[in-house]
C-alpha positions, 0 to 999 in steps of 0.5 A: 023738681028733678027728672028721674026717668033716664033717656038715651042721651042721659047714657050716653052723656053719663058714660061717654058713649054713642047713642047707639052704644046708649041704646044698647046699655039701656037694653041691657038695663031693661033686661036685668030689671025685668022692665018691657018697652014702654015702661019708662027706665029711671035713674034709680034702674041705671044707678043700679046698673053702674053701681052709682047713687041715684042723686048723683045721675039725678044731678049731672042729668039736671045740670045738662 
């Protein structure tokens, strides 16, 4: 079964980034898809954010 919510490390590993700097994209995240603290963020939300396919984030996040 694959993971489909995404975390700060996931952002992080995906765009090679701090945690600090992954928790700042994933604001960003929140607010361009109108989700509030607490809703979980998927990959389908971050694959549309960087303009990649969801199957794609779904397979480096389970390869790690």
């Amino acid at each position: 079964m694959s993971r489909v919510i995404i975390y700060t490390k996931d952002v992080s590993l995906m765009m090679g980034v701090s945690d600090k700097t992954a928790r700042e994209v994933i604001k960003k995240i929140r607010t361009r898809v109108r989700k509030e603290p607490g809703i979980p963020l998927t990959v389908f939300d971050l694959g549309a954010y960087m303009n990649m396919d969801a199957q794609y984030i779904i397979r480096i996040i389970n390869a790690k």
